[in-house]
C-alpha positions, 0 to 999 in steps of 0.5 A, spaced: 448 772 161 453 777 164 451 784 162 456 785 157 454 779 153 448 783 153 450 790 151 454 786 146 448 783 143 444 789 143 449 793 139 449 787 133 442 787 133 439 794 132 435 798 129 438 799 122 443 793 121 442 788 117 446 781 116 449 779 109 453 774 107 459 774 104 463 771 099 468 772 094 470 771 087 476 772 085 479 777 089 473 781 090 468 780 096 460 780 095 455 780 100 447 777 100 442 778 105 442 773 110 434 771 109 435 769 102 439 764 103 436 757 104 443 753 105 450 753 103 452 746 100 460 744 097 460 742 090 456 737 088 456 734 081 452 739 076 449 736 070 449 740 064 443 742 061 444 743 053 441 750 050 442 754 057 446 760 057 454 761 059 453 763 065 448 757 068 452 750 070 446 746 070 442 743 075 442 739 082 438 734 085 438 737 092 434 732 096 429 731 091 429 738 089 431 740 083 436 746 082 439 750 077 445 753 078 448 759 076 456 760 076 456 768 078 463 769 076 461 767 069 455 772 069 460 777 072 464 776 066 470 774 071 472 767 067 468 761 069 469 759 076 475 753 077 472 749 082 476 748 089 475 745 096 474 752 098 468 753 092 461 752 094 453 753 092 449 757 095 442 757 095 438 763 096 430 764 094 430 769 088 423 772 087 420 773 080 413 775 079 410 773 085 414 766 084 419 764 088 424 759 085 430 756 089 437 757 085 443 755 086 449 761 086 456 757 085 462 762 088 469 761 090 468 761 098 464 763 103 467 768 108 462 770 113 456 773 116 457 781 117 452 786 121 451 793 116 449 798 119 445 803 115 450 808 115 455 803 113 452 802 106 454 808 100 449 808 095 452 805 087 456 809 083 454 811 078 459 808 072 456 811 065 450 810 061 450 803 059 452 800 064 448 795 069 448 796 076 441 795 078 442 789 081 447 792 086 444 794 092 450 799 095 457 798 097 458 796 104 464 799 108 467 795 112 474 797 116 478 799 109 475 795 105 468 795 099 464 789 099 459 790 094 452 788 097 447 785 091 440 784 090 439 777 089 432 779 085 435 782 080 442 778 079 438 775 073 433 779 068 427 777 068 427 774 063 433 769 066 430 768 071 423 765 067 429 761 063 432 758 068 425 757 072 423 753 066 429 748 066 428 746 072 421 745 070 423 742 064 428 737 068 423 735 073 418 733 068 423 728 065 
């Protein structure tokens, strides 16, 4: 290896950067930790689930394993996601209670994987009582740009993450 290839790959992989991916809604860019995403998929026939919240699409069989579906767009409150050849699923092992359980996150594409340094992540802002942001791990800084990093654990409640663990359980028992 030439020695700037070196430098090159000690610069991305110093102390304090982290590796997210990022993807888009809308017009907005978003990014999730690299280590909690098990694979990204095209979109595959989703079957619905009656009795489920808005924001869930319904459920995959994803070689044998099912997975329920969540349109982040929705959740957002940015309309239902309008499936393209640039949507896909990503699945990412969201913790609950000691419990992982692999979901789904349907969003309009996927962009790419960034390097973060830590000085390069803004705490959020705070926007008013009543407002929920916990789920939001800071705002990266990226050339002129803002992508706004989350928590996968907290993009759902508890409570929806229990929901929808129990939707799966309940399709895989029938």
């Amino acid at each position: 290896m030439k020695r700037e290839e070196t430098q090159t790959i000690s610069k991305r992989t110093k102390i304090g950067e982290r590796k997210f991916l990022t993807f888009s809604l809308d017009r907005e860019e978003y990014g999730i930790e690299i280590l909690r995403v098990r694979e990204i998929i095209g979109v595959m026939d989703v079957t619905y689930v009656p009795g489920t919240p808005d924001f869930v699409r319904g459920v995959i069989n994803l070689r044998g394993k099912i997975i329920p579906v969540i349109d982040l767009k929705y959740k957002f409150g940015l309309g239902e996601a309008e499936i393209t050849e640039k949507s896909c699923i990503i699945v990412v092992d969201v913790n609950s209670n000691g419990r992982v359980i692999q979901t789904g996150l349907l969003v309009d594409s996927v962009s790419e994987v960034l390097d973060v340094g830590d000085e390069d992540i803004e705490e959020t802002p705070s926007f008013g009582d009543g407002v929920r942001v916990d789920f939001i791990l800071g705002m990266a800084k990226v050339g002129d740009r803002v992508k706004i990093l989350l928590d996968v654990d907290k993009v759902l409640s508890t409570a929806e993450i229990l929901q929808v663990a129990s939707l799966r359980n309940e399709v895989e028992q029938e």
